[in-house]
LOTOR-408303 format. One record per residue (C-alpha): residue in one letter; y, x, z. Coordinates in steps of 0.5 Angstrom, whole numbers, plus 500, padded with zeros to 3 digits. Each point is the difference from the previous one (the first is absolute). Example, Ala and Ser with C-alpha at 12.3 -4.5 7.8 and 13.67 -1.06 7.14 Angstrom:
BEGIN
@rest: a&py: 491&px: 525&pz: 516
@rest: s&py: 507&px: 502&pz: 498
END
This chain:
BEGIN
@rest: x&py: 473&px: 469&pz: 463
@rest: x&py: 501&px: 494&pz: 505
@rest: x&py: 495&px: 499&pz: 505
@rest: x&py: 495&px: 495&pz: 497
@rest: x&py: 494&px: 496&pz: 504
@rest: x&py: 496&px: 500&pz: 494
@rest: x&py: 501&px: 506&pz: 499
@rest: x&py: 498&px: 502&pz: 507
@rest: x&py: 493&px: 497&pz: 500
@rest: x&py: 498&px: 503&pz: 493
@rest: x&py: 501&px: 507&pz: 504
@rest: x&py: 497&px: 497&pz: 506
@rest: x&py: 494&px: 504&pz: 500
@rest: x&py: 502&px: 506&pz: 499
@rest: x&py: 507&px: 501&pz: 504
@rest: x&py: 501&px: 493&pz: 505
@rest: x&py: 495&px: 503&pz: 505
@rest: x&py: 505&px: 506&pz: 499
@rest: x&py: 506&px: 497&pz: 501
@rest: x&py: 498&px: 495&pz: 506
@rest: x&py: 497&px: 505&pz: 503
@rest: x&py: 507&px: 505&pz: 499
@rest: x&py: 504&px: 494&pz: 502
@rest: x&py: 498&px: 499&pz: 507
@rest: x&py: 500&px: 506&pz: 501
@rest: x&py: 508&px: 500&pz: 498
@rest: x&py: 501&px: 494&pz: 504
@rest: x&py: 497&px: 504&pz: 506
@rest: x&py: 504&px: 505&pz: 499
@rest: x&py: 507&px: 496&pz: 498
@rest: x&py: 499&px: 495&pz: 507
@rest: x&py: 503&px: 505&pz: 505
@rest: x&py: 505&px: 503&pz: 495
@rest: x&py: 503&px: 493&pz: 499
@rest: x&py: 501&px: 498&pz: 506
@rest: x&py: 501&px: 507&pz: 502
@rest: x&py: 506&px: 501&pz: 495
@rest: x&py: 502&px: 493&pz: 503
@rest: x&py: 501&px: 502&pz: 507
@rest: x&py: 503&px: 506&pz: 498
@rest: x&py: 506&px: 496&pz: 496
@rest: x&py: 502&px: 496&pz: 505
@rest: x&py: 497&px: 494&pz: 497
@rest: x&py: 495&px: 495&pz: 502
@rest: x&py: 492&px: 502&pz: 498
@rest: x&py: 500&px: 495&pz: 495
@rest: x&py: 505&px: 502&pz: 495
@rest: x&py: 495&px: 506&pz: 499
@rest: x&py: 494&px: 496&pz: 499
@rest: x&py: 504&px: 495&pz: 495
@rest: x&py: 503&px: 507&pz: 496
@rest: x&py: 493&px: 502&pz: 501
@rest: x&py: 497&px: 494&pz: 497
@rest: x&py: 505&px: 500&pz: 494
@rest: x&py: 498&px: 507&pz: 498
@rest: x&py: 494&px: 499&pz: 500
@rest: x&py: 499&px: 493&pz: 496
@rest: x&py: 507&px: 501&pz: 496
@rest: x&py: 501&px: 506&pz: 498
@rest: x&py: 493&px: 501&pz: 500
@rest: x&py: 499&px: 496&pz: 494
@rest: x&py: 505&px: 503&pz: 496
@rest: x&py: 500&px: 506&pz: 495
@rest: x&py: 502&px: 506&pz: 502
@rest: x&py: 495&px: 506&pz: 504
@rest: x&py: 493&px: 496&pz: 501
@rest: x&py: 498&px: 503&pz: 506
@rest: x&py: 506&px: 502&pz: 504
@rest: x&py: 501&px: 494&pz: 505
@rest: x&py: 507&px: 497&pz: 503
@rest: x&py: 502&px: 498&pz: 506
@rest: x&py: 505&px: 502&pz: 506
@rest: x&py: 501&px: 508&pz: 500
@rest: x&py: 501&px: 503&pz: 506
@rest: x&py: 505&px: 504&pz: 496
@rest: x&py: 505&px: 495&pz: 500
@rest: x&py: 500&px: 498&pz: 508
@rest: x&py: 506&px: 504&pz: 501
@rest: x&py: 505&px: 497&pz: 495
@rest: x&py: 497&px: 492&pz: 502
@rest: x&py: 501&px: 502&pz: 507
@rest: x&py: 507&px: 502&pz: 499
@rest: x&py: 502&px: 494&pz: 495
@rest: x&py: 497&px: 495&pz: 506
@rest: x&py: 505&px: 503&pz: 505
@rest: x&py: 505&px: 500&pz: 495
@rest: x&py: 499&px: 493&pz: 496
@rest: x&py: 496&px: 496&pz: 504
@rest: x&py: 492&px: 497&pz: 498
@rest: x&py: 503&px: 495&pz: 495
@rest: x&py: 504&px: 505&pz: 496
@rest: x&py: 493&px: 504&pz: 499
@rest: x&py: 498&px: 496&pz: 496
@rest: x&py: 506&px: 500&pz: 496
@rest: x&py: 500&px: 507&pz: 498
@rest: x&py: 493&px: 500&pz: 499
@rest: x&py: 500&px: 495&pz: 495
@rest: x&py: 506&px: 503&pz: 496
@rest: x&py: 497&px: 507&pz: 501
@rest: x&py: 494&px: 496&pz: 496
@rest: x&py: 505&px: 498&pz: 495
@rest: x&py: 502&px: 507&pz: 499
@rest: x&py: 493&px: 503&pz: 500
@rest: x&py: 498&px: 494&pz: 494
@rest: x&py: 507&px: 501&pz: 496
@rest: x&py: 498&px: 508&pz: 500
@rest: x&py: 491&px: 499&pz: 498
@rest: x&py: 504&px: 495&pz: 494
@rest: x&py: 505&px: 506&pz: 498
@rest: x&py: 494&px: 505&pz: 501
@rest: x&py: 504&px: 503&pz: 505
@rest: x&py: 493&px: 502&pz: 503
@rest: x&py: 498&px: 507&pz: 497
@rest: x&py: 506&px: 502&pz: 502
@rest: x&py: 499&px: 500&pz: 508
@rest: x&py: 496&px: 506&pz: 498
@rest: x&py: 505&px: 504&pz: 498
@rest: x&py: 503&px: 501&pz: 508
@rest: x&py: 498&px: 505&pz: 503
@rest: x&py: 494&px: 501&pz: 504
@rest: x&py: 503&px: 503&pz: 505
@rest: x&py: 505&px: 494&pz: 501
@rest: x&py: 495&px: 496&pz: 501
@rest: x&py: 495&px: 504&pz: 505
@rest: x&py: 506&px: 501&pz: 504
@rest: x&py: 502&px: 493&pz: 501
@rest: x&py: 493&px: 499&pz: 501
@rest: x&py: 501&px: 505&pz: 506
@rest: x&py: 505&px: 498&pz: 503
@rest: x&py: 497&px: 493&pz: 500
@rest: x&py: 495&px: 503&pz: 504
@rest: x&py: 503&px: 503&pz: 504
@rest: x&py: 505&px: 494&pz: 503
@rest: x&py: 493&px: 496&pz: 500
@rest: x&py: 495&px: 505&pz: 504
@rest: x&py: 507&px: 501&pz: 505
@rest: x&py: 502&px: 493&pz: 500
@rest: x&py: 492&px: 497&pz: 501
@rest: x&py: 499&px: 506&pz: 506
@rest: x&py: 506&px: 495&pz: 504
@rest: x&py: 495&px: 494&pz: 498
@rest: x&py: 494&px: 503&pz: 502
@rest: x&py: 504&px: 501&pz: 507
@rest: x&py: 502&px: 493&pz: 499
@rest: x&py: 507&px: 502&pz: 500
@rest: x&py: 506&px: 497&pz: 496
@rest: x&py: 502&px: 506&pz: 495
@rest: x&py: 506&px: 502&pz: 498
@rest: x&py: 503&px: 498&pz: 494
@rest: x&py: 503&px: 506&pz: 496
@rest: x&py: 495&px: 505&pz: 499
@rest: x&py: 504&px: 507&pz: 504
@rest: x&py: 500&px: 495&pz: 505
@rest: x&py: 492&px: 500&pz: 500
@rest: x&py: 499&px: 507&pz: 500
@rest: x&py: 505&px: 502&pz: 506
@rest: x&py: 497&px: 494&pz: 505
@rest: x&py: 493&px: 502&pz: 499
@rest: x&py: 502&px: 505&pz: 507
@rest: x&py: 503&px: 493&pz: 503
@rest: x&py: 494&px: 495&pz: 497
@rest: x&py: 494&px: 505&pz: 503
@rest: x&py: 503&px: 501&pz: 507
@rest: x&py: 500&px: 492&pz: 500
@rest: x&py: 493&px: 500&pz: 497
@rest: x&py: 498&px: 504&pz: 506
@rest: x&py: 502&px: 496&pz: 505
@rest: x&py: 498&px: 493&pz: 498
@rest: x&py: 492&px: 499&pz: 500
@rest: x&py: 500&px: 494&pz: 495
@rest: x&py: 504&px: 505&pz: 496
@rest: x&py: 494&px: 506&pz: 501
@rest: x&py: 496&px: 495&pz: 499
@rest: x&py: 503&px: 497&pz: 493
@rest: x&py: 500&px: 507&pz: 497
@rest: x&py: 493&px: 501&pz: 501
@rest: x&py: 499&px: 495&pz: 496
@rest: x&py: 503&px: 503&pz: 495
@rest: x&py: 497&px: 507&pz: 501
@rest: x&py: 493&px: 497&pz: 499
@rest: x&py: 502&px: 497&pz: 494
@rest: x&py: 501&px: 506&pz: 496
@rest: x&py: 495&px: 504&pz: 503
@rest: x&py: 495&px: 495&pz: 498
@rest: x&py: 504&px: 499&pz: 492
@rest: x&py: 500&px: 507&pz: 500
@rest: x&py: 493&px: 502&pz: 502
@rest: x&py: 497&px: 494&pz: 496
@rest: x&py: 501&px: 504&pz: 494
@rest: x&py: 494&px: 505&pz: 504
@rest: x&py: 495&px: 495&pz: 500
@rest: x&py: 494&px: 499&pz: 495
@rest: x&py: 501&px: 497&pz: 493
@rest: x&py: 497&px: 494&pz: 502
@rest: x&py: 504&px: 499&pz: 506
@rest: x&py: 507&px: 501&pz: 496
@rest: x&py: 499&px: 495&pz: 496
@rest: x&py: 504&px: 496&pz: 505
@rest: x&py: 507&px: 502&pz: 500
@rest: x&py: 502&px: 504&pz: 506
@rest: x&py: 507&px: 496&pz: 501
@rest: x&py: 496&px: 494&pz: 501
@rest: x&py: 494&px: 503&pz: 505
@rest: x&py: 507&px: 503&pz: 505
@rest: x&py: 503&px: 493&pz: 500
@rest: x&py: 494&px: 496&pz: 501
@rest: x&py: 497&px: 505&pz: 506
@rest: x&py: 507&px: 500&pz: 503
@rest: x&py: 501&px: 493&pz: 500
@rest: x&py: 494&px: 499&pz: 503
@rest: x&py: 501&px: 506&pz: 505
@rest: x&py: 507&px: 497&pz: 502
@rest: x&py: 495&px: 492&pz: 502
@rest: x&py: 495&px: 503&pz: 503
@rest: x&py: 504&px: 504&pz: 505
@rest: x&py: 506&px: 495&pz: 500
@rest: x&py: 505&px: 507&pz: 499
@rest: x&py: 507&px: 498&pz: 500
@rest: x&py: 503&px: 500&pz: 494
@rest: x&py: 502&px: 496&pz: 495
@rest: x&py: 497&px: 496&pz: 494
@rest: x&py: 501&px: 497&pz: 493
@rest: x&py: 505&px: 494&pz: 500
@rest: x&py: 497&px: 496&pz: 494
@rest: x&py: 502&px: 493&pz: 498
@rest: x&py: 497&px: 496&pz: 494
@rest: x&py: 501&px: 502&pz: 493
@rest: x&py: 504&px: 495&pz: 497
@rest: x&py: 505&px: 499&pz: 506
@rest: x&py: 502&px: 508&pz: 498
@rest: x&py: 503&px: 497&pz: 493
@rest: x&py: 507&px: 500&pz: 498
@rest: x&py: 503&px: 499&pz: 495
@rest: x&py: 507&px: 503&pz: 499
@rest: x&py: 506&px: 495&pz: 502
@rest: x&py: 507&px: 500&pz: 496
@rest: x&py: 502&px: 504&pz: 507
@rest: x&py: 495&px: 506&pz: 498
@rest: x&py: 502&px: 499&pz: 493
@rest: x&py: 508&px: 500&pz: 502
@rest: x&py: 498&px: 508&pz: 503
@rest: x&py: 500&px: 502&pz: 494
@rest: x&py: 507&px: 501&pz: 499
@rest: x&py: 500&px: 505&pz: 505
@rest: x&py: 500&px: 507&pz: 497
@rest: x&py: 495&px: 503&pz: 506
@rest: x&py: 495&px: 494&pz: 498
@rest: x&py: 501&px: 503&pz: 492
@rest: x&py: 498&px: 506&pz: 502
@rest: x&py: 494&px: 499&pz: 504
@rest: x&py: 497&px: 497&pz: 493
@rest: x&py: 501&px: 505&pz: 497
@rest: x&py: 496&px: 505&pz: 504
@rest: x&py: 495&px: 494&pz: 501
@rest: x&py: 499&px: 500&pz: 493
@rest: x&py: 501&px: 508&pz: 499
@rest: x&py: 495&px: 502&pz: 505
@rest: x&py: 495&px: 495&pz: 499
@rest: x&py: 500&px: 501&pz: 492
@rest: x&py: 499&px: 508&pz: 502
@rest: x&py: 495&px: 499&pz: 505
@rest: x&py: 496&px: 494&pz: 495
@rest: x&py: 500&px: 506&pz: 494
@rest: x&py: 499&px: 506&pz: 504
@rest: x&py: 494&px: 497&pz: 503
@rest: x&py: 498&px: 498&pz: 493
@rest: x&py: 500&px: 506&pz: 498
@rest: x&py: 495&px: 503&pz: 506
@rest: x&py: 495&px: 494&pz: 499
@rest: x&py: 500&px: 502&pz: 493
@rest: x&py: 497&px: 507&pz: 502
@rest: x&py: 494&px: 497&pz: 504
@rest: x&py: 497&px: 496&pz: 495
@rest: x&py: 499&px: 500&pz: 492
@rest: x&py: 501&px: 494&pz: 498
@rest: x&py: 506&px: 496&pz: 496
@rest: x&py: 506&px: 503&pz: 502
@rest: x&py: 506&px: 497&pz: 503
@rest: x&py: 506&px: 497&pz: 496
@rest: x&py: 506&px: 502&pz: 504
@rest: x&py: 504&px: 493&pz: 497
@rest: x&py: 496&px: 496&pz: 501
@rest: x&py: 498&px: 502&pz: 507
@rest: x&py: 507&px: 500&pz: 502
@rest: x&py: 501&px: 493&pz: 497
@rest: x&py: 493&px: 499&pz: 503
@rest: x&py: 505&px: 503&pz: 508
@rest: x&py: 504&px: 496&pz: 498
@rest: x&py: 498&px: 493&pz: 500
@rest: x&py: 496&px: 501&pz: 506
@rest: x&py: 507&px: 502&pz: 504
@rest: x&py: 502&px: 493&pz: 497
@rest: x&py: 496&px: 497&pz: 503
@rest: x&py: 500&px: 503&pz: 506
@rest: x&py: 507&px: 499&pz: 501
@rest: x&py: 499&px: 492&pz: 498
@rest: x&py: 496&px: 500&pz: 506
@rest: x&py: 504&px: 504&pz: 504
@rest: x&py: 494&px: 505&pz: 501
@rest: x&py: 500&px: 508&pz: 500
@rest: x&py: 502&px: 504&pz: 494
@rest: x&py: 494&px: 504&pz: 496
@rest: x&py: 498&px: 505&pz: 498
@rest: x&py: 494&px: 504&pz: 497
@rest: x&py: 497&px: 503&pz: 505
@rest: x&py: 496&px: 507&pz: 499
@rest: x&py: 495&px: 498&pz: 506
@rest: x&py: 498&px: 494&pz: 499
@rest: x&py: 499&px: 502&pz: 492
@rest: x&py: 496&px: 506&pz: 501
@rest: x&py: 496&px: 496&pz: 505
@rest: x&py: 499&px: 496&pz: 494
@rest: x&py: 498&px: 506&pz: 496
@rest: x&py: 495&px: 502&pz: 505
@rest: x&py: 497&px: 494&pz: 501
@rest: x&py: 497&px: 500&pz: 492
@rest: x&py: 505&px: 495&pz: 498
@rest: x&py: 499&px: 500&pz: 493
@rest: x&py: 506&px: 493&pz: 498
@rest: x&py: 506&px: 497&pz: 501
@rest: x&py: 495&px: 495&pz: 504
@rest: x&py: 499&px: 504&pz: 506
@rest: x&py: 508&px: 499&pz: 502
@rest: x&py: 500&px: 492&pz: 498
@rest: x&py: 495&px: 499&pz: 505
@rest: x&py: 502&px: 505&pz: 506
@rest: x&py: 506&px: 495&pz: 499
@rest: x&py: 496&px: 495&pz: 500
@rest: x&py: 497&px: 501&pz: 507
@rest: x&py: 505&px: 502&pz: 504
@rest: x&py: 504&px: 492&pz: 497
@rest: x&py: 492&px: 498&pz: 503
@rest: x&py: 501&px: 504&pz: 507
@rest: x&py: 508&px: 497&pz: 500
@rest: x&py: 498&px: 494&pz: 500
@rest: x&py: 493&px: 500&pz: 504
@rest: x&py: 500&px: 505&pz: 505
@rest: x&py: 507&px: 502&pz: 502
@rest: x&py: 500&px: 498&pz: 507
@rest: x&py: 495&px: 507&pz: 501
@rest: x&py: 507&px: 504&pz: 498
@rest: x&py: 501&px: 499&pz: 508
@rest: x&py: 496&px: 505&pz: 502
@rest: x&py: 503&px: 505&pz: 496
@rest: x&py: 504&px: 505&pz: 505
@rest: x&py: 506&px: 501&pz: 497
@rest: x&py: 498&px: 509&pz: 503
@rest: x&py: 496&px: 499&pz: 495
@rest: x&py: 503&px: 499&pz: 494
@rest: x&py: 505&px: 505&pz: 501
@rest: x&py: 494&px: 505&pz: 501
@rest: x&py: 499&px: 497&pz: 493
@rest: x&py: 506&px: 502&pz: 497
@rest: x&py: 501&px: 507&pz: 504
@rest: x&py: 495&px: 501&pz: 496
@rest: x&py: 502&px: 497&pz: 493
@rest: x&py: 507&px: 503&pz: 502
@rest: x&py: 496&px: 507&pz: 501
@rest: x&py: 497&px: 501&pz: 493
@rest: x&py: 507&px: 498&pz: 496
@rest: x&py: 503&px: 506&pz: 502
@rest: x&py: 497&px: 506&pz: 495
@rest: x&py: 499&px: 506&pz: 505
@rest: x&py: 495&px: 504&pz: 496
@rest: x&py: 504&px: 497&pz: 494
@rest: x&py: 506&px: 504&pz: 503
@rest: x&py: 498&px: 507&pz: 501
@rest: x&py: 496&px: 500&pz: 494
@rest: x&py: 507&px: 497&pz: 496
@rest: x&py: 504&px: 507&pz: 504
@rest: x&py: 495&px: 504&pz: 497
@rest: x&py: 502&px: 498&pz: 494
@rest: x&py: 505&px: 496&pz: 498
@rest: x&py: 505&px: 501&pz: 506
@rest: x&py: 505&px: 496&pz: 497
@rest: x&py: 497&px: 494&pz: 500
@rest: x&py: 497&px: 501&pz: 507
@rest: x&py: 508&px: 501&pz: 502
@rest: x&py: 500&px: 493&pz: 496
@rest: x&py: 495&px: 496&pz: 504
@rest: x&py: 501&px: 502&pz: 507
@rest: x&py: 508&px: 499&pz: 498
@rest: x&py: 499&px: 494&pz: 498
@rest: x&py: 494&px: 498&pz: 506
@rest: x&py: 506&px: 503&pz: 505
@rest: x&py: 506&px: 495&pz: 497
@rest: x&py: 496&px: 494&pz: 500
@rest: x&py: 498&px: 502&pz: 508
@rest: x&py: 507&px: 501&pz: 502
@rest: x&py: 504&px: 495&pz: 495
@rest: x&py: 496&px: 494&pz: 498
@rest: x&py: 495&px: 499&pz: 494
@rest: x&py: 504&px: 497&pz: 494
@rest: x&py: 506&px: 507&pz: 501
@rest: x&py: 494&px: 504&pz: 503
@rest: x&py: 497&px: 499&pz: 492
@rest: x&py: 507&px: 500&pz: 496
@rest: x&py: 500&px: 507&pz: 504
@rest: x&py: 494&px: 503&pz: 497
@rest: x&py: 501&px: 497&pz: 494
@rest: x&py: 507&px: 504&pz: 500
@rest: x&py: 496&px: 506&pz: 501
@rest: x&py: 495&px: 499&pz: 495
@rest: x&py: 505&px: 501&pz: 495
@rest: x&py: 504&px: 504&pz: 502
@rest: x&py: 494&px: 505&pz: 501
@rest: x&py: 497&px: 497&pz: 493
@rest: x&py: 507&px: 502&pz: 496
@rest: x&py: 500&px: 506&pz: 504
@rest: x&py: 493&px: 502&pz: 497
@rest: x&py: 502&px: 498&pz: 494
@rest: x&py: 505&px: 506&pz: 499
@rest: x&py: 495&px: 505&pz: 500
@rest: x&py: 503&px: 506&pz: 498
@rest: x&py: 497&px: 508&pz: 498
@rest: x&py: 505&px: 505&pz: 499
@rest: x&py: 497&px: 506&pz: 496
@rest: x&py: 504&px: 506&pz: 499
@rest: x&py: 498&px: 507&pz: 496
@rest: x&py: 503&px: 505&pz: 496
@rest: x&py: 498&px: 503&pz: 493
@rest: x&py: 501&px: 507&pz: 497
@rest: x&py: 508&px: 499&pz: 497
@rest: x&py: 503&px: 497&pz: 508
@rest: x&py: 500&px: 493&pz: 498
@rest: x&py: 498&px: 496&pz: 506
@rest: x&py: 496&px: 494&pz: 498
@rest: x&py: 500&px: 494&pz: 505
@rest: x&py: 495&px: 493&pz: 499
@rest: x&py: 501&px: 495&pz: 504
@rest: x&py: 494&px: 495&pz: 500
@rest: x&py: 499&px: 493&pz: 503
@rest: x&py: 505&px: 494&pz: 501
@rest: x&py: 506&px: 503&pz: 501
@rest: x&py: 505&px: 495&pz: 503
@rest: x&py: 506&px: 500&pz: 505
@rest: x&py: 495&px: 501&pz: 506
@rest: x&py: 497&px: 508&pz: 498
@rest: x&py: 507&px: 501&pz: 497
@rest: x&py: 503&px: 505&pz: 506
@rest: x&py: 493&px: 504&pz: 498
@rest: x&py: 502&px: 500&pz: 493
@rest: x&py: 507&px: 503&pz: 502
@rest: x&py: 498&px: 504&pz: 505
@rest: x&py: 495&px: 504&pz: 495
@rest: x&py: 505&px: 500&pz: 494
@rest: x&py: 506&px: 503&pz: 504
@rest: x&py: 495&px: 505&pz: 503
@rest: x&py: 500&px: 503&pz: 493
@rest: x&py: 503&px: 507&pz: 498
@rest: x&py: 506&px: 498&pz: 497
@rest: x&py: 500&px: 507&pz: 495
@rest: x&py: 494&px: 497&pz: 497
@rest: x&py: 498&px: 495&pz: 495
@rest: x&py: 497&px: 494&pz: 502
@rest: x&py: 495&px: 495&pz: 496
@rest: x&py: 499&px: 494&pz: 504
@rest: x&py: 493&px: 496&pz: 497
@rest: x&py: 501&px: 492&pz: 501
@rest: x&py: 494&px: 498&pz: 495
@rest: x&py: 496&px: 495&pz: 502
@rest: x&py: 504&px: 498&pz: 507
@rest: x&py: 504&px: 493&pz: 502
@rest: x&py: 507&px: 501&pz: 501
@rest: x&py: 505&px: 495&pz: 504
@rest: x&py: 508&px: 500&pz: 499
@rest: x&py: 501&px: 504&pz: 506
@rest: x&py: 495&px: 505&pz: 497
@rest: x&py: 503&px: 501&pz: 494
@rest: x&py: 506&px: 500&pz: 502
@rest: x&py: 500&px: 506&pz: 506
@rest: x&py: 496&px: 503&pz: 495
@rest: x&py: 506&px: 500&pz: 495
@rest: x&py: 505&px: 502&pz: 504
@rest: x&py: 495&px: 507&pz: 503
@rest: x&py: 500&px: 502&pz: 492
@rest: x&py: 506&px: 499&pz: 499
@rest: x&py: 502&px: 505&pz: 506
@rest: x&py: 494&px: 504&pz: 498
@rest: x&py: 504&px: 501&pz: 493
@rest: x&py: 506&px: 504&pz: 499
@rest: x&py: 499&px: 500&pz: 493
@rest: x&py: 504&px: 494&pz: 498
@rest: x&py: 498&px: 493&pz: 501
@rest: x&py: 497&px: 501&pz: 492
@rest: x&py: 495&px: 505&pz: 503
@rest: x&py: 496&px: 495&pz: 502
@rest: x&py: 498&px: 493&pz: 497
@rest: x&py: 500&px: 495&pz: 507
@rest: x&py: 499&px: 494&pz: 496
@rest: x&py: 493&px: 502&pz: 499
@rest: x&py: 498&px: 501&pz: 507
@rest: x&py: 495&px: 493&pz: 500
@rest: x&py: 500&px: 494&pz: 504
@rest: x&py: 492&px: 498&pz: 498
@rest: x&py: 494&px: 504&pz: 500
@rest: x&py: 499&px: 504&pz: 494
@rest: x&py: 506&px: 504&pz: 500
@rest: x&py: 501&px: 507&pz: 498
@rest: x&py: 503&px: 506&pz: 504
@rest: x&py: 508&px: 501&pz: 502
@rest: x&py: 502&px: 508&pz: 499
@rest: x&py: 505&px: 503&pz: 505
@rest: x&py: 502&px: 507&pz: 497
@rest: x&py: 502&px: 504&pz: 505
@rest: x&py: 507&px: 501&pz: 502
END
């Protein structure tokens, strides 16, 4: 139901503790990763506080997963990067705003459930990709070198990039920041329980932040201004681009993407808490009247954000009240303490987001999907690799493509069973889907067969397409030389269920 104030205060003694408790814990984890994803997307630090700030409040008051928070994803940093380049600032919020629009039009039609339907595998190897691209494009920031823009670029000027790190000292000296960052992110998951209450991410940025004052290292900071200054709302220019083909485009995969992110990580928050489960319409109608808003403000898009809501899980939240108000405190940091965001070294937040990059790609995931599904497996690193080397939007329709073609593939399960009874007659059954795909097999163990002998060819309980049945007629018509009333082809069936076709010998 709708977030209700009543409501919250009837059920304070016994989840408001929970939930306050929970939301600061997510608002410390969701701090360094708004401005982090903001750096990486080529926008000011800002944008990723508003989008921030309207994910937890906006979406976080509508119905839809009550514990998965919304916010910028760093999966989405690649795909907003590309459209900056390509459209501008202005025309961000533009496609946002009509990639929300979409989002809502597909919650109303119940479009959401349907997100389940693609394969897994598609969606871990975008995600892959994306991590990929983030881990290799931030090692240039961690440098504080400009990165290359496409994604082969990235890979083959790492020799280049390192030779140049090692010849600068404010280089070394930035990338030693980030290299402390991670150590300290992944050797914080080590400390005691108590200790770990504190998120990891921020514990790095605050210790980096500090180390770079104290030691006046030479590298570069956060460049914040006010909040209300980020806000743009979109002109009749930006609107205008809406009539290029490429701009079209770009909200789609905005639109798609975020959706299968969003409903994917409501499935995975789903698996780590035993209350009401989500509404996958309404969650996706939920996404999409905060992408609008965001592209009203000219903000970031969002998405839900596996991160921020297990933390949320972790940390005992127990309703909706936890996210609404780890949006509330970040609206309070914007507008009271925005000044402190100068002393974050921008090494640092790469640092972040190398890790947050790292963990996206499903290594042990992969060797355990080669063992036992090699096709999927062959899927996602397809997929992973497209996006890497063509772009994110063609790198997705790829892996669907072979998401297909593999599902239509499996579809057209085939077992050929042959014997042979005490009079000579051969007995053939086929069983499965017999389509087009399996034909040349069928044909093959057909015209193996010994002429000289009768042949019986069982089709119950199988799935014949047109191709089948008719490759199927033409070979007993050649199996046959008793005349073409010897046998009965139009039995032979189109639907299961069906009996069997007698091919005498000749």
């Amino acid at each position: 139901m709708p977030f209700s104030p009543s409501a919250l205060l009837s059920r304070a003694p016994s989840t408001l503790r929970y939930d306050f408790a929970a939301s600061l814990v997510v608002f410390l984890v969701a701090l360094p990763l708004c401005i982090g994803v903001a750096v990486a997307s080529g926008v000011p630090a800002e944008l990723g506080l508003i989008t921030g700030i309207v994910g937890g409040i906006v979406t976080g008051l509508m119905r839809g997963s009550s514990l998965q928070v919304s916010g910028p994803a760093a999966g989405l940093t690649v795909l907003v990067l590309e459209a900056v380049q390509a459209f501008g600032l202005a025309v961000l919020g533009v496609i946002v705003l009509v990639a929300g629009l979409l989002q809502i039009a597909m919650g109303a039609l119940k479009w959401g459930r349907w997100f389940r339907a693609i394969s897994l595998s598609v969606v871990e190897g975008m995600l892959a990709g994306i991590g990929l691209i983030i881990v290799v494009g931030q090692v240039y920031a961690a440098a504080g070198l400009a990165a290359p823009a496409s994604g082969l670029d990235k890979i083959s000027g790492l020799p280049a990039a390192a030779v140049d790190a090692l010849g600068d000292s404010a280089a070394l000296a930035s990338v030693a920041v980030a290299v402390a960052t991670i150590v300290v992110m992944v050797g914080w998951r080590r400390m005691p329980g108590a200790a770990r209450a504190v998120p990891g991410a921020l514990v790095a940025v605050v210790l980096a932040a500090v180390a770079t004052a104290l030691l006046g290292l030479p590298v570069a900071t956060v460049r914040v201004g006010a909040v209300l200054d980020a806000v743009h709302l979109p002109g009749a220019d930006a609107l205008s681009a809406l009539a290029e083909p490429a701009v079209i485009g770009t909200v789609l995969a905005f639109a798609l993407i975020a959706s299968a992110e969003s409903l994917f990580s409501a499935a995975a928050v789903d698996r780590l808490h035993a209350g009401p489960r989500t509404s996958y319409d309404k969650e996706l109608l939920a996404q999409g009247v905060g992408n609008t808003l965001c592209g009203v403000l000219g903000a970031l898009p969002m998405t839900a954000v596996i991160v921020r809501s297990s933390a949320n899980v972790q940390a005992g939240a127990r309703t909706k009240a936890s996210r609404v108000l780890h949006g509330v405190w970040l609206l309070l940091f914007a507008a009271l303490l925005p000044a402190t965001l100068t002393y974050v070294p921008l090494p640092a937040l790469a640092g972040v987001l190398i890790h947050a990059g790292w963990k996206l790609i499903p290594f042990r995931g992969m060797v355990t999907l080669w063992r036992t599904h090699r096709g999927e497996a062959l899927v996602l690193a397809a997929t992973a690799v497209a996006i890497v080397t063509v772009n994110m939007f063609e790198g997705v329709l790829i892996g669907l493509a072979l998401s297909v073609a593999k599902a239509a593939w499996d579809a057209s399960h085939l077992r050929v069973e042959s014997s042979e009874d005490e009079s000579g007659t051969v007995h053939i059954r086929l069983s499965g889907n017999v389509t087009f795909l399996r034909l040349p097999k069928v044909l093959d163990a057909l015209e193996s067969l010994p002429r000289d002998r009768p042949v019986e060819l069982d089709l119950s309980g199988i799935q014949l397409d047109h191709a089948c049945r008719t490759a199927l007629d033409n070979w007993a018509e050649r199996h046959s030389t008793a005349g073409p009333d010897a046998i009965r082809l139009h039995d032979l069936p189109e639907r299961p269920g069906a009996g069997r076709v007698r091919a005498p010998a000749g």
